[in-house]
C-alpha positions in Angstrom: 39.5 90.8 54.4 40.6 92.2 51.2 41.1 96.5 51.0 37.7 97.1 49.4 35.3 100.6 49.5 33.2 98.4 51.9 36.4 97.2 53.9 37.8 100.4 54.8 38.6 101.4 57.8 38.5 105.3 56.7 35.2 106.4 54.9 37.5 108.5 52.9 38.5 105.6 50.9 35.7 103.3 51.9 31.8 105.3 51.6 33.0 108.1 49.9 36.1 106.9 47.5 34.5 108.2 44.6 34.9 111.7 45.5 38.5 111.1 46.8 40.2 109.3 44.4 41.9 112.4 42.7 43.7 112.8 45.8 45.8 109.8 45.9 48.1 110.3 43.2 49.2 113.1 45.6 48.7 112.3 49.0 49.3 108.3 49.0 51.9 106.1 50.3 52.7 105.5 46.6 52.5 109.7 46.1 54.7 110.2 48.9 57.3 107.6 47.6 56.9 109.7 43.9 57.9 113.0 45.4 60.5 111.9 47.4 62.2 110.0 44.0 61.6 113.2 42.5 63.9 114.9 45.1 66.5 112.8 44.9 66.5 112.4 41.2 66.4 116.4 40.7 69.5 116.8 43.8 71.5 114.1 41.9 71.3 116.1 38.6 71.5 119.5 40.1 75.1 118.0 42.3 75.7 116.9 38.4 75.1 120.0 36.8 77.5 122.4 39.1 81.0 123.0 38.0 81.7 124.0 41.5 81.2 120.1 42.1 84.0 118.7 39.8 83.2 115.0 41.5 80.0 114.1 39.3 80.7 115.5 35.5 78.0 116.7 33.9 75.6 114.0 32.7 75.5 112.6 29.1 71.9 113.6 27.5 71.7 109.5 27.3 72.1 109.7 31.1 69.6 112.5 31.7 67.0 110.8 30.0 67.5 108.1 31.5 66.9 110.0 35.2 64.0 111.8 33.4 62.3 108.5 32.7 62.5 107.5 36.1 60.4 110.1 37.5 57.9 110.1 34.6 57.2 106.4 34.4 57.8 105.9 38.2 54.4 103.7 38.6 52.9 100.9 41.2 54.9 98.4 40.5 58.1 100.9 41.2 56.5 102.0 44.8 55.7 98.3 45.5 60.0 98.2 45.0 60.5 100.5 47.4 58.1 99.0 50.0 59.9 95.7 49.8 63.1 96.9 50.4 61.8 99.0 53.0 60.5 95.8 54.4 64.7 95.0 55.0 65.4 98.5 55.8 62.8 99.6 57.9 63.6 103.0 56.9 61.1 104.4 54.2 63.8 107.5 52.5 66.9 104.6 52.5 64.4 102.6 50.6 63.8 104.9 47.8 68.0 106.0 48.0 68.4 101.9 47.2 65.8 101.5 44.5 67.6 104.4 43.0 70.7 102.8 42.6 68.8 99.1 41.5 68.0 101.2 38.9 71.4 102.9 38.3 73.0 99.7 38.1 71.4 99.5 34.3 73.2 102.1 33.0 76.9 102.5 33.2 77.5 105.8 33.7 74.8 106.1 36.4 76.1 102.8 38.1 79.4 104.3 38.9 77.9 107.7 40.2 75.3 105.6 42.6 76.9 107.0 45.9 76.1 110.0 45.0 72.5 109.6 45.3 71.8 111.3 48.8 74.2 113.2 49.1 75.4 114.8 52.4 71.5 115.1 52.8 69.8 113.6 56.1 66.0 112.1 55.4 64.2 115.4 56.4 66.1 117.2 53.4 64.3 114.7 50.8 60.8 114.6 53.3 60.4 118.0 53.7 60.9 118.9 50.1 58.4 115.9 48.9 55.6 117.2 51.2 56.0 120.6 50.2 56.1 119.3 46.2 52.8 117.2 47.7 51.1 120.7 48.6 51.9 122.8 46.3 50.5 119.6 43.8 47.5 119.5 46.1 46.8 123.2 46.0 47.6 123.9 42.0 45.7 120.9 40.7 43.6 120.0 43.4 42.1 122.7 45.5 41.9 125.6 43.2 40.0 123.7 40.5 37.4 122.9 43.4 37.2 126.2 45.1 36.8 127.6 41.6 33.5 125.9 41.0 32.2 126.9 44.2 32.9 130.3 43.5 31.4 130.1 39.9 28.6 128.3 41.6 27.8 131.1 44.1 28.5 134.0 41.6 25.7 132.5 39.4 23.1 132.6 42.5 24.6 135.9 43.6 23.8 137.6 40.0 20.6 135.5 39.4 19.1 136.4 42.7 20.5 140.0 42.9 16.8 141.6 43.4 15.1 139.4 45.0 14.6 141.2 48.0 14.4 139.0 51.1 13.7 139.2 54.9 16.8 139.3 57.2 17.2 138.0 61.0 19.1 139.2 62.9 18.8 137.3 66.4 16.2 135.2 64.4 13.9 138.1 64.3 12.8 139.8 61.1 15.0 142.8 60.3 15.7 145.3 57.8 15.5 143.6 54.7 18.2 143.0 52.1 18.7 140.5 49.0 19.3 137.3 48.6 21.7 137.6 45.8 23.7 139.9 48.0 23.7 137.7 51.5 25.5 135.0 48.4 27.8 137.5 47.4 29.1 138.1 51.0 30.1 134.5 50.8 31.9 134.4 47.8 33.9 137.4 48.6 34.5 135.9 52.0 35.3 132.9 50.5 37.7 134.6 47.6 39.8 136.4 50.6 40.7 132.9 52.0 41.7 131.5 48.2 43.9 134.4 47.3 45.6 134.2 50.9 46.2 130.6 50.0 47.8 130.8 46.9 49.9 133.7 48.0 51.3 131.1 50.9 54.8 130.8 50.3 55.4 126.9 50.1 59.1 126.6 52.0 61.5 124.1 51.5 65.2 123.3 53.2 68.2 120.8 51.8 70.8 121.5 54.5 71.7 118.8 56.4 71.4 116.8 59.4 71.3 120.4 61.6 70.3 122.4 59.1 74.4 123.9 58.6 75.7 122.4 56.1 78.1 120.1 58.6 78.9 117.3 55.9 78.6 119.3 52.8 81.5 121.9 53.9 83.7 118.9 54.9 83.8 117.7 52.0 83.7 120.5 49.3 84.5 123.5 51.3 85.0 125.3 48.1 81.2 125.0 47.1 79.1 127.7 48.2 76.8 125.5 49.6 73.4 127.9 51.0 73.8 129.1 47.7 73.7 126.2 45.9 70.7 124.7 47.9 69.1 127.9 47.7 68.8 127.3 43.8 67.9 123.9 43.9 64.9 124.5 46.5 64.3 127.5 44.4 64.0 125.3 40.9 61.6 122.8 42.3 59.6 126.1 42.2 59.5 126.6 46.4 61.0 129.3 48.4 64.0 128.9 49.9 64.1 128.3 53.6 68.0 128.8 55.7 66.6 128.7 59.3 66.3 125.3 60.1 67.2 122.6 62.5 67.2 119.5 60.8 63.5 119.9 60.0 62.3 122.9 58.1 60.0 124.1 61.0 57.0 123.9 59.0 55.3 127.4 59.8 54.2 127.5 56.3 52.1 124.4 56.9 50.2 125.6 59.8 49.8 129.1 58.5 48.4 127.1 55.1 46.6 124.7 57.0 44.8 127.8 59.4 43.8 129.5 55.7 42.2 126.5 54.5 40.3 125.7 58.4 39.2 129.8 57.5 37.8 129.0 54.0 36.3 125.8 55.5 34.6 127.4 58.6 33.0 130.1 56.0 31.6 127.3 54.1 30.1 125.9 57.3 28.4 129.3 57.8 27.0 129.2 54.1 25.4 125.2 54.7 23.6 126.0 58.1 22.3 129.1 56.9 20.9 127.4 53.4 19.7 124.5 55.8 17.6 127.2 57.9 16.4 128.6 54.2 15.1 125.2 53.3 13.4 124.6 56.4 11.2 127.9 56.4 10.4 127.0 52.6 12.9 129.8 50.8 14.4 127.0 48.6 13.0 123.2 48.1 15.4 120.6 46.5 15.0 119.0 43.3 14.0 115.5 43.5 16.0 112.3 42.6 13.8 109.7 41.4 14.6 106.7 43.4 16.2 108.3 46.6 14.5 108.0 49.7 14.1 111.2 52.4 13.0 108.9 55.8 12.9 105.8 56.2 8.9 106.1 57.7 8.0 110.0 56.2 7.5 109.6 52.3 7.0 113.3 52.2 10.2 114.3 53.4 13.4 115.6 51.4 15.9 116.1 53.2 18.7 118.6 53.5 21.3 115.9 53.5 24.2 117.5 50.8 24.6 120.5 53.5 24.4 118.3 56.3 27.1 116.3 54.7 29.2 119.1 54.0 28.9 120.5 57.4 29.9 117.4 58.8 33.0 116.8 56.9 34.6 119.9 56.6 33.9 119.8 60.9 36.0 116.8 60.6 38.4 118.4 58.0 39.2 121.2 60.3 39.5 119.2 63.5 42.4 117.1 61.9 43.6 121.0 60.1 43.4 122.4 63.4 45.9 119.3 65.4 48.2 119.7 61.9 48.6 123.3 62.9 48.6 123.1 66.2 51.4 120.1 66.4 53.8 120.9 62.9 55.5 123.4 64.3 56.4 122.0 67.7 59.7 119.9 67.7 62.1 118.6 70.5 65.4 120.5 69.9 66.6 119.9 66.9 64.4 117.2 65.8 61.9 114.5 66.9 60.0 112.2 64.6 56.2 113.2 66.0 55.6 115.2 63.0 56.5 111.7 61.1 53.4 110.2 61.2 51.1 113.4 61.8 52.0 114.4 58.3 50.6 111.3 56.4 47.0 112.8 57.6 47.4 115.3 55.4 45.7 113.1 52.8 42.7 112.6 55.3 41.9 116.2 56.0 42.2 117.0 52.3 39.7 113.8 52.2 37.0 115.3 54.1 37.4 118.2 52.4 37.0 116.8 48.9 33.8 115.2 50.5 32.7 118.5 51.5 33.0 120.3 48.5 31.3 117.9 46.3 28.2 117.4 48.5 28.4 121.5 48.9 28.4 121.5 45.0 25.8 119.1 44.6 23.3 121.0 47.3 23.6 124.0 45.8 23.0 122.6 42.5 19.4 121.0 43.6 18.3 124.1 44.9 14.9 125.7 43.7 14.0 129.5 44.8 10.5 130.1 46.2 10.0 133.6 45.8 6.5 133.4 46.9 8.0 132.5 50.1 10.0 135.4 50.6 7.5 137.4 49.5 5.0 136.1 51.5 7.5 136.8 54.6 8.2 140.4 53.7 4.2 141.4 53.7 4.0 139.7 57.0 6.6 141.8 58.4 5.8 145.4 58.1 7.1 146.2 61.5 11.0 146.7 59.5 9.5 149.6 57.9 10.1 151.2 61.6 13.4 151.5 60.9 13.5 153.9 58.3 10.3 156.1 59.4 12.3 157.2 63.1 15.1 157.6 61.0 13.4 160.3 58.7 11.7 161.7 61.5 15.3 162.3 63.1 16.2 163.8 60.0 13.6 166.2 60.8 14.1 167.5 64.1 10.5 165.6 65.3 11.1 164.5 69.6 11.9 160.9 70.3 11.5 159.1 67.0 12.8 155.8 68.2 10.6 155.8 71.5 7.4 156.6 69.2 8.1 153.6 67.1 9.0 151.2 69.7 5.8 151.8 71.7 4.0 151.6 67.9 5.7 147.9 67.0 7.7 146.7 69.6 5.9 143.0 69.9 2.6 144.1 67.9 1.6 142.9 64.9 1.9 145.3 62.5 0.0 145.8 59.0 0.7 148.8 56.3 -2.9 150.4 57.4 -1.5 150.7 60.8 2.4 152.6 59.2 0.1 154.8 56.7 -2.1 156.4 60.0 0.9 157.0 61.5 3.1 158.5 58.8 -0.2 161.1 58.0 0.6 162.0 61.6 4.2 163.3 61.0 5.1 166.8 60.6 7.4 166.4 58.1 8.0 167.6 54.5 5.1 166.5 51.5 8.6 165.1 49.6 9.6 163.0 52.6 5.9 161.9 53.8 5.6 160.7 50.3 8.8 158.7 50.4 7.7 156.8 53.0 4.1 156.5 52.2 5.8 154.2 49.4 7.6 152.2 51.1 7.3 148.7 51.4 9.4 145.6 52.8 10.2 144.6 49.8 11.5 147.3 48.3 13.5 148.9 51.7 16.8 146.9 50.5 19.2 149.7 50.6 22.1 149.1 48.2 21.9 145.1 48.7 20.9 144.4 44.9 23.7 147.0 43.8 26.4 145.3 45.7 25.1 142.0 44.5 25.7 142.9 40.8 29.1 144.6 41.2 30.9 141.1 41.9 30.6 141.3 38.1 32.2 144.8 37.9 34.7 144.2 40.0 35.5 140.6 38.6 35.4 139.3 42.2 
């Protein structure tokens, strides 16, 4: 059968390729084979460039142009190159080390500087370079964008719902209440933590040899100061610099990134189940899509599938995050090739996270607030005003305010007839009796609606 969206084996490319296919200019076969002719285009001109390195002269601008064509018009057809000579080779970085010098063979000065492609550099130097160009890609252009319109998304609700006081559960039992605009907030500033750990995350990167010593670079040219020289190049592919390494730059970066981005993910999971449970007790309905279908036998229904969705896929996103952490840093000696064909899930995890967001994006955006509904369940819910009358009466010196409330509301149904009679009891100041007198659930939201409105103060 021919690779289709319905022949897929993956539902990242099959069901949902539509909200994927940003990602595989970055983390496909063919984007893999890109970065890595990057590398060796950018080592070649840097080897070029050095006067410590009298062997290559520095490149005409003829010559130069010629390299920096290569890497902007590397397309298809050129990875489809590579993966027939790799077909001979069987080695996927010797592939792209021979197309490079089919190409340098049409132009002269290139052609007679071909064995210098590669140089003194063992396959990891070129892999672990192209994966780290592939995240810091992933991260600039693909991942910020997105977690920027979630953040826009729940800033919006967070501001727009600021004041609309709402029942909390704690325990799934109606507590003191607070806002929803600010339970949003708490996720977005959650959420912001995790993005601006993330793109703090140094992105490391080695070019040092089979060892990581510099064995065959210091035979040859002794006289070049070598970690310096790598240092810069690692440095102008705009990545920091790693020296400790065996022949695999240990990859502690990744799994530190990788456990940031399971964080943001888990935080999201905590926003979907809780707007699930919203829905189902009538706080939000969904706008309707004409034509879609909620059950297959209940007309009525309309289900909370974008949440679901999300849930689902950023579970599966941080299961494969998780093993990436986990296995990255873990190597046999110097090297073994089990982190070879772990990396190339790196695409999928970023899949089901792409999935996520966009069905995230889309829930949020067919959301409709019932504030009837939450009014409805503060007046049923007077008991929360227990709270701050035993806390007033501690204020006051009055004996065991907390056990005269409890034995008041503790499992009663409790009405604002029921709080008045008792607060005309109290012995307190007219001030203070007033206070509470005037309370209601509704308006017993503390600083919620304040805190709520200062993500726009503070620009958070």
């Amino acid at each position: 059968m021919q690779l289709s969206s319905l022949t897929a084996v993956s539902s990242v490319d099959g069901r949902y390729a539509n909200r994927t296919a940003s990602l595989r200019e970055v983390f496909s076969e063919y984007g893999l084979i890109r970065y890595r002719v990057i590398v060796e285009i950018r080592w070649f001109q840097a080897l070029a460039a050095s006067a410590d390195f009298p062997q290559v002269s520095n490149l005409s601008e003829t010559a130069n142009t010629f390299l920096n064509d290569l890497v902007q018009n590397f397309n298809l057809d050129s990875a489809q190159r590579v993966k027939a000579i790799e077909a001979t080779t069987n080695h996927d970085v010797k592939a792209v080390e021979y197309y490079l010098k089919e190409c340098f063979e049409k132009q002269d000065e290139l052609n007679k500087l071909s064995e210098f492609l590669h140089f003194a550099c063992t396959s990891e130097d070129i892999n672990n370079l192209s994966y780290a160009l592939m995240m810091l890609d992933a991260r600039e252009r693909l991942l910020m964008p997105v977690f920027a319109d979630i953040h826009c998304t729940l800033h919006g609700m967070a501001s727009e719902y600021a004041d609309v006081a709402m029942l909390s559960r704690t325990h799934g039992q109606t507590a003191s209440p607070t806002t929803l605009g600010k339970e949003i907030a708490n996720v977005a500033v959650r959420l912001q933590r995790q993005v601006d750990q993330l793109s703090q995350q140094p992105i490391l990167g080695k070019i040092n040899g089979a060892v990581g010593n510099f064995n065959a670079h210091i035979s040859a040219c002794p006289e070049l100061n070598w970690p310096l020289f790598a240092q810069q190049f690692v440095e102008s592919l705009d990545l920091t610099w790693n020296p400790w390494t065996t022949q695999i730059e240990p990859h502690d970066w990744m799994a530190e990134s990788f456990h940031i981005l399971s964080r943001y993910h888990t935080i999201l999971i905590d926003l979907c189940r809780d707007i699930w449970a919203y829905i189902s007790i009538g706080y939000f309905s969904q706008r309707t899509i004409s034509g879609e279908v909620g059950s297959s036998t209940m007309p009525h229904k309309v289900n909370p599938i974008d949440f679901e969705n999300a849930e689902g896929n950023l579970g599966v996103a941080n299961a494969l995050l998780s093993h990436l952490a986990e296995k990255l840093p873990v190597s046999r000696w110097q090297r073994d090739l089990t982190d070879s064909t772990v990396l190339r899930t790196i695409g999928t995890a970023a899949g089901h996270g792409m999935i996520a967001y966009a069905s995230l994006l889309k829930g949020l955006g067919k959301l409709r607030l019932n504030e009837q509904a939450l009014a409805d369940d503060l007046d049923r819910s007077w008991e929360v005003l227990a709270e701050p009358i035993q806390t007033v009466m501690r204020l006051y010196g009055i004996e065991n305010p907390y056990e005269q409330l409890k034995a008041l509301t503790r499992g009663k149904a409790i009405n604002p007839e029921i709080l008045v009679e008792f607060v005309q009891t109290l012995e307190i100041p007219a001030s203070a009796k007033q206070r509470l007198l005037k309370l209601t659930p509704g308006a017993y939201t503390g600083n919620a609606a304040e805190m709520a409105h200062s993500l726009d103060r503070k620009g958070l």
